[in-house]
C-alpha positions as CSV (number, residue, x, y, z in Angstrom):
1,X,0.0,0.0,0.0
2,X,1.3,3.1,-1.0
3,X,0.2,6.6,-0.1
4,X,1.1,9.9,-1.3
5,X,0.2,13.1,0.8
6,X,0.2,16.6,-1.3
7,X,-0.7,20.2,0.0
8,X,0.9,22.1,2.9
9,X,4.2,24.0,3.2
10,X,4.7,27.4,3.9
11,X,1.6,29.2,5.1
12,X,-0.4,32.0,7.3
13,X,-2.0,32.2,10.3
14,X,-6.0,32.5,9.0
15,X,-5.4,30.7,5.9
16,X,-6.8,27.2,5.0
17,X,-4.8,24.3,4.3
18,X,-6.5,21.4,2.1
19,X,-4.0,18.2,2.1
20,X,-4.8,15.3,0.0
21,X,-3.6,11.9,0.1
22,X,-3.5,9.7,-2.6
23,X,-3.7,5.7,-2.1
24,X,-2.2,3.0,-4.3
25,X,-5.7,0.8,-2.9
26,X,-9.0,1.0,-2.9
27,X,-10.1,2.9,0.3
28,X,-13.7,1.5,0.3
29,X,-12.3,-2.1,1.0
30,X,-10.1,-0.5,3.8
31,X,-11.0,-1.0,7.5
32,X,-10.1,2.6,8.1
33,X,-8.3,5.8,6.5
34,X,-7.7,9.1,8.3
35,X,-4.8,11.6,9.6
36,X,-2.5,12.1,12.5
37,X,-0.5,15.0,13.3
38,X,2.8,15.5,14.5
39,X,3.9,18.6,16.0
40,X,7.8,19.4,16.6
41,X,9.2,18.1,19.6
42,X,5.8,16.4,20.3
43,X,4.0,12.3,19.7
44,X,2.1,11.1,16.8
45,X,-1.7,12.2,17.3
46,X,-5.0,11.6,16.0
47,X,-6.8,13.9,14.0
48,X,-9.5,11.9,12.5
49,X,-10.2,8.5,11.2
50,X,-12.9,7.1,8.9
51,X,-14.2,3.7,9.2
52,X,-15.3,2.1,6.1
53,X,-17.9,3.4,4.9
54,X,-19.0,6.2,8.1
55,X,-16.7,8.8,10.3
56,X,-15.5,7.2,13.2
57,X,-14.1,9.9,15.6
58,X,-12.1,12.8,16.0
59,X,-10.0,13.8,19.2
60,X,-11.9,15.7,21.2
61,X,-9.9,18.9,20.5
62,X,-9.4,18.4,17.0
63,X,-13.4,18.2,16.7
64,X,-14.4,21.3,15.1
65,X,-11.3,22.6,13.6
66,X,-10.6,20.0,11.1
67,X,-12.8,18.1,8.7
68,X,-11.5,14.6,7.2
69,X,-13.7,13.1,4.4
70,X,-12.8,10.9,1.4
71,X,-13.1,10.0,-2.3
72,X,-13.7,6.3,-3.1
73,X,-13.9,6.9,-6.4
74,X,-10.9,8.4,-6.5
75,X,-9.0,6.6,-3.6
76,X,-8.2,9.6,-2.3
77,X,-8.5,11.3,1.5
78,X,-8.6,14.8,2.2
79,X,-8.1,16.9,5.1
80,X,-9.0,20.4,5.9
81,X,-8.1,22.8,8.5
82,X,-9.8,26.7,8.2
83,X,-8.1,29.4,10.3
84,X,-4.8,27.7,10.7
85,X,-3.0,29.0,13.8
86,X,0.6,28.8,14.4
87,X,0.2,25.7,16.7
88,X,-0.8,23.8,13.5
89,X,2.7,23.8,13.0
90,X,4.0,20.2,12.0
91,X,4.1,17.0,9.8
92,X,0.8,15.6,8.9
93,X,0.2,12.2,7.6
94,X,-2.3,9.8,5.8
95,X,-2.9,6.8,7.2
96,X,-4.6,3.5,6.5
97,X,-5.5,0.6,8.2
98,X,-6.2,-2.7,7.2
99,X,-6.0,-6.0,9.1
100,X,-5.2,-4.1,12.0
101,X,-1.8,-3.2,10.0
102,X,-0.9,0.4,9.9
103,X,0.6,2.0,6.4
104,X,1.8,5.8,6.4
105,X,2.6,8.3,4.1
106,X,5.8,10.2,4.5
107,X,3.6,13.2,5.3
108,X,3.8,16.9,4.3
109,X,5.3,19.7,6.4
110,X,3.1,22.7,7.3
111,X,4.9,25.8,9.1
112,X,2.4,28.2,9.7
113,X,3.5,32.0,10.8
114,X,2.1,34.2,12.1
């Protein structure tokens, strides 16, 4: 399984960032897709994950600021953040999940400044 994540880099505080990941599978037949975040310094963590076929959960304070959705047609998941802040800061990566195995992207950097 491969996955390709696209979008990010360089941007301001208040702007929107839309990242896409791009999977070398079909993500309908997945158990789950979604994103994690990792801030400099900091762990891993969840944004949000989708179970096949419904949303499963997003971490309690990433509920409301980012939205995680995907194309099946196009095996593709997306993730958007409105309003970035300055503590968005860090590497975010694609994920999917199937048989309880874990494959990542190499993720995409976004540095936001404010």
């Amino acid at each position: 399984v491969q996955l390709v994540e696209s979008g990010g880099g360089a941007m301001q505080a208040g702007e929107s960032l839309t990242a896409s990941c791009s999977t070398s599978t079909a993500i309908s037949a997945v158990d789950v897709v979604g994103w994690y975040r990792q801030a400099p310094g900091a762990q891993r963590e969840l944004i949000d994950t989708i179970a096949r076929g419904e949303e499963v959960n997003y971490v309690p304070s990433m509920e409301g600021r980012f939205t995680v959705t995907k194309d099946d047609d196009n095996n593709t998941v997306y993730l958007q953040r409105l309003g970035l802040k300055v503590d968005d800061t860090g590497v975010y990566l694609c994920v999917v999940i199937i048989n309880g195995a874990y494959f990542w992207g190499r993720g995409i950097q976004v540095t936001v400044s404010s």
